[in-house]
NUKE-858240 format. One record per residue (C-alpha): x, y, z; residue in three letters; residue number from 1. Coordinates in nm, 3 decimals. Each point is the difference from the previous one (the first is absolute). Layout:
! residues N
{site {X, Y, Z}, "Ala", NUM}
...
//
This chain:
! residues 157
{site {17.823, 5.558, -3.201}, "Unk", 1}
{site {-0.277, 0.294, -0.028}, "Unk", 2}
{site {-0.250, -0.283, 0.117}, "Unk", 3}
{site {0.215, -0.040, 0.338}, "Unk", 4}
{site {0.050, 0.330, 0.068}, "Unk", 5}
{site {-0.391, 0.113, -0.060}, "Unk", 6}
{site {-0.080, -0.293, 0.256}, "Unk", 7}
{site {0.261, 0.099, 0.249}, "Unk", 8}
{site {-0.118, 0.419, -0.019}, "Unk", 9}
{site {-0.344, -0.209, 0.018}, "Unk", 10}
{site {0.042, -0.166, 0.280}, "Unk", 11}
{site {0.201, 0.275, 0.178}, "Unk", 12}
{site {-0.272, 0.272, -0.067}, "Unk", 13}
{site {-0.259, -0.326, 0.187}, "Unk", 14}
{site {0.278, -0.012, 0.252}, "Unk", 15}
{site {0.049, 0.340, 0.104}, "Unk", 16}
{site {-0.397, 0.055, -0.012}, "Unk", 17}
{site {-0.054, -0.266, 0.263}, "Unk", 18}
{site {0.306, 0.207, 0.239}, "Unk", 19}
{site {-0.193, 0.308, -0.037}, "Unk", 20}
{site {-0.363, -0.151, 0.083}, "Unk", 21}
{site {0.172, -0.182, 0.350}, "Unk", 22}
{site {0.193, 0.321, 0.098}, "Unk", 23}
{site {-0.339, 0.255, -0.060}, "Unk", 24}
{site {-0.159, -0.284, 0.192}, "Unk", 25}
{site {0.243, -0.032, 0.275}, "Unk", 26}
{site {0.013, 0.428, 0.056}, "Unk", 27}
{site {-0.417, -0.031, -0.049}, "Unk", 28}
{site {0.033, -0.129, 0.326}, "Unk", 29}
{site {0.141, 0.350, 0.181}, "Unk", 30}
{site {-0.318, 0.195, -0.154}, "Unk", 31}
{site {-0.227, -0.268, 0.114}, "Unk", 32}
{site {0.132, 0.013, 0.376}, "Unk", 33}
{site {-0.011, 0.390, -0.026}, "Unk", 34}
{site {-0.396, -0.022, -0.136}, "Unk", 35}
{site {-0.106, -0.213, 0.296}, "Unk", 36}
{site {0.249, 0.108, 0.264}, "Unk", 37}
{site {-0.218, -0.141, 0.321}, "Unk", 38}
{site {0.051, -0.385, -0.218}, "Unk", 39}
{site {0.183, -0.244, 0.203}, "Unk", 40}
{site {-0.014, -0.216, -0.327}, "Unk", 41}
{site {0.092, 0.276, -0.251}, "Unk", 42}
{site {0.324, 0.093, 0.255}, "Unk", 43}
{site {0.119, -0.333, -0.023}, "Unk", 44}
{site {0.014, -0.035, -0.333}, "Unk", 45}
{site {0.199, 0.293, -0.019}, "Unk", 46}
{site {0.270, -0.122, 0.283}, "Unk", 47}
{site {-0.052, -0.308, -0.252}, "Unk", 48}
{site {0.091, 0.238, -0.346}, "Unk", 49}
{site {0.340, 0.145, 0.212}, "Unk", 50}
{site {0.264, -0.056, 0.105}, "Unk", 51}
{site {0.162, -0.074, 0.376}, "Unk", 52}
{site {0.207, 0.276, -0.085}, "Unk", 53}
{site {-0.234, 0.279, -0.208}, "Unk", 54}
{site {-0.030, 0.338, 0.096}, "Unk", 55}
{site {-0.192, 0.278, -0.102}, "Unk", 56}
{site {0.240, 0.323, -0.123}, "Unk", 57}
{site {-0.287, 0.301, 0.031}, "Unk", 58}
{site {0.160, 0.283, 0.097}, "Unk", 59}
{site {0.318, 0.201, -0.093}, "Unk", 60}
{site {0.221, -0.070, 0.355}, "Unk", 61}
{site {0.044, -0.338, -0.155}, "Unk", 62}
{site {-0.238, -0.106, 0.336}, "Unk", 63}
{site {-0.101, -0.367, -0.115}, "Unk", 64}
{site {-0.324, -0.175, 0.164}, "Unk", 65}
{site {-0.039, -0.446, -0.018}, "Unk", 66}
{site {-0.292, -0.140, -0.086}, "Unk", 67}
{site {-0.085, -0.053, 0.368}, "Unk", 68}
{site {0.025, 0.389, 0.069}, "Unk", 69}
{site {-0.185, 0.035, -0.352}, "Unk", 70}
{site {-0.259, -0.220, 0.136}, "Unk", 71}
{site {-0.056, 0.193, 0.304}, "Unk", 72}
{site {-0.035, 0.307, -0.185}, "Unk", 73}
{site {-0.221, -0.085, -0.251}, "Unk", 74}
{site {-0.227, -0.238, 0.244}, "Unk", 75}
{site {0.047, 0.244, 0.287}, "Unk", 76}
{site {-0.006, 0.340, -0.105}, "Unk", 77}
{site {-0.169, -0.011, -0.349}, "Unk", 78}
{site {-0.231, -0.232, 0.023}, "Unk", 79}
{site {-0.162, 0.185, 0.308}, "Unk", 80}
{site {0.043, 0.341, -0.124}, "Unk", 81}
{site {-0.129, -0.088, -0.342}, "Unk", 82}
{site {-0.210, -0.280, 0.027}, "Unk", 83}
{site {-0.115, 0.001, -0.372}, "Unk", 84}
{site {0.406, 0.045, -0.128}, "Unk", 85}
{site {0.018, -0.120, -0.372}, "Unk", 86}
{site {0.299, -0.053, -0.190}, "Unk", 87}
{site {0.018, -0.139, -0.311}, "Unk", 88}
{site {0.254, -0.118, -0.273}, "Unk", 89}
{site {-0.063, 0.218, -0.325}, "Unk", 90}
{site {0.291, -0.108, -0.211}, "Unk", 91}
{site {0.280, -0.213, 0.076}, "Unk", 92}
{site {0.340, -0.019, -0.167}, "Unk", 93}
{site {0.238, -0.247, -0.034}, "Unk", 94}
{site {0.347, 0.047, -0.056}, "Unk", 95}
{site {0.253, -0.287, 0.124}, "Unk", 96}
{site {-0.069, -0.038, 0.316}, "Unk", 97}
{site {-0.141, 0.318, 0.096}, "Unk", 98}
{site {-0.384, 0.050, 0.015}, "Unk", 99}
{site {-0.105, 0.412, -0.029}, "Unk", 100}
{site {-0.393, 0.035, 0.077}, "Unk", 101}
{site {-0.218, 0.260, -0.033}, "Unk", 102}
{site {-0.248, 0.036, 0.252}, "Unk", 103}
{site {-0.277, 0.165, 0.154}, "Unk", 104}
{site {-0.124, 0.082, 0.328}, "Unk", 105}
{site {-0.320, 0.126, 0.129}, "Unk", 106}
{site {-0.196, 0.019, 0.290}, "Unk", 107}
{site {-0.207, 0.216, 0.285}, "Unk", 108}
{site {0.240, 0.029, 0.337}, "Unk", 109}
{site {-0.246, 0.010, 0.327}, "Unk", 110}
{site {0.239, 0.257, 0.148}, "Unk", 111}
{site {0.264, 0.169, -0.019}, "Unk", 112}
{site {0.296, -0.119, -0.251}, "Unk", 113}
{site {0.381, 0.146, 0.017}, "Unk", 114}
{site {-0.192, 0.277, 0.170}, "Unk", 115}
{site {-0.221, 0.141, -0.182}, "Unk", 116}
{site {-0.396, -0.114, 0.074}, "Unk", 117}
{site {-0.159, -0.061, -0.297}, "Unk", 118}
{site {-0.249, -0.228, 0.171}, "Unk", 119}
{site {-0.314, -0.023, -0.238}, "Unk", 120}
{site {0.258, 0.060, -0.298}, "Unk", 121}
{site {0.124, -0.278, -0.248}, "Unk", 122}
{site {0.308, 0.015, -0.184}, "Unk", 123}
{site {0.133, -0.147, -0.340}, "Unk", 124}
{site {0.410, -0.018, -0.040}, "Unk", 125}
{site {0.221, -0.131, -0.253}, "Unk", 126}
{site {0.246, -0.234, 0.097}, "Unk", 127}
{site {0.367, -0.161, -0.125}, "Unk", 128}
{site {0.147, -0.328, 0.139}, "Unk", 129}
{site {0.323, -0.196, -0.108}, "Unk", 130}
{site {-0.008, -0.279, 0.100}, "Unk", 131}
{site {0.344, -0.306, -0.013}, "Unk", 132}
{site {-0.088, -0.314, -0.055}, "Unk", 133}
{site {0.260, -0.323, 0.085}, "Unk", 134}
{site {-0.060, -0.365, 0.009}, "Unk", 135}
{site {-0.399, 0.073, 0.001}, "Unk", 136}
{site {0.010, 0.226, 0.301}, "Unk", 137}
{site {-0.029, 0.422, 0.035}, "Unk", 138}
{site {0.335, 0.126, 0.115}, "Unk", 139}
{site {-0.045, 0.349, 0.005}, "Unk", 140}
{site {-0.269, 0.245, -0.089}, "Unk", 141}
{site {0.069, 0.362, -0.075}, "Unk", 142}
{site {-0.348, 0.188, 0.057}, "Unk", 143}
{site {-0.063, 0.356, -0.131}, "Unk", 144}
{site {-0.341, 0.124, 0.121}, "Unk", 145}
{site {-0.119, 0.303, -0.018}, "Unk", 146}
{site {-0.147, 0.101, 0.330}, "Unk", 147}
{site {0.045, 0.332, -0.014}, "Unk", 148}
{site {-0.250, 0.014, -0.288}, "Unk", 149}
{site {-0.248, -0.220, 0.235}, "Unk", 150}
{site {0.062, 0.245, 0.275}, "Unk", 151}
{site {-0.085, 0.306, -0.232}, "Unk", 152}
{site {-0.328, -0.158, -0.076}, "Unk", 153}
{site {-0.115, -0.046, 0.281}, "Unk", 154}
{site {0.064, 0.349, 0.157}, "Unk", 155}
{site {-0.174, 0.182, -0.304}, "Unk", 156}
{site {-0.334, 0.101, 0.021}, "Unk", 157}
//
């Protein structure tokens, strides 16, 4: 009996290993899109990582954007403002079916961002994403960025 139940905490500790490497995998895809935001190729694998139905909940009026309006931002906006944008997973977490990264964000705007011109100027900002995962597809992601601590940089002197 101990024999059987070391081989089934075995091959649930495999199991469970293998759900966490194809979830980190599947949300790797949202921090590749948003470190080449002008790729056609890196956009579609992200409309390929969500869901019809996923939306982006970023702000506290419970405003939601889809991944097409995501898209637009972040291949629009973004990638034009800050052409050198970098975002990378840090440290991913698994728990269930939720996904909580930490990220970072840098890059040099070429004008003006949220208002404040810090052309010239770079900034480095910590990010937090939760991300739900279902049937292999992004759901929802929850971002917390800190761009009030980007906008700060780039106004000092």
């Amino acid at each position: 009996m101990e024999r059987l139940n070391l081989s089934v905490t075995l091959f649930l500790i495999l199991f469970s290993g293998q759900v966490l490497a194809d979830n980190r995998a599947i949300v790797q895809t949202f921090y590749d899109f948003l470190s080449k935001p002008v790729s056609t190729d890196a956009a579609d694998v992200f409309k390929e990582s969500t869901s019809e139905n996923w939306d982006s909940i970023g702000d506290y009026s419970g405003g939601k954007k889809n991944y097409e309006q995501f898209i637009g931002q972040i291949s629009g906006f973004f990638a034009k403002l800050i052409p050198n944008l970098n975002w990378g997973a840090q440290g991913m977490i698994q728990y269930a079916n939720k996904v909580v990264v930490r990220g970072r964000a840098t890059g040099t705007p070429n004008g003006p961002l949220f208002g404040v011109d810090g052309e010239g100027k770079s900034f480095d900002i910590l990010t937090i994403d939760i991300h739900t995962i279902e049937k292999g597809k992004i759901i929802s992601s929850y971002p917390v960025e800190d761009w009030a601590g980007a906008l700060q940089q780039l106004s000092s002197k």
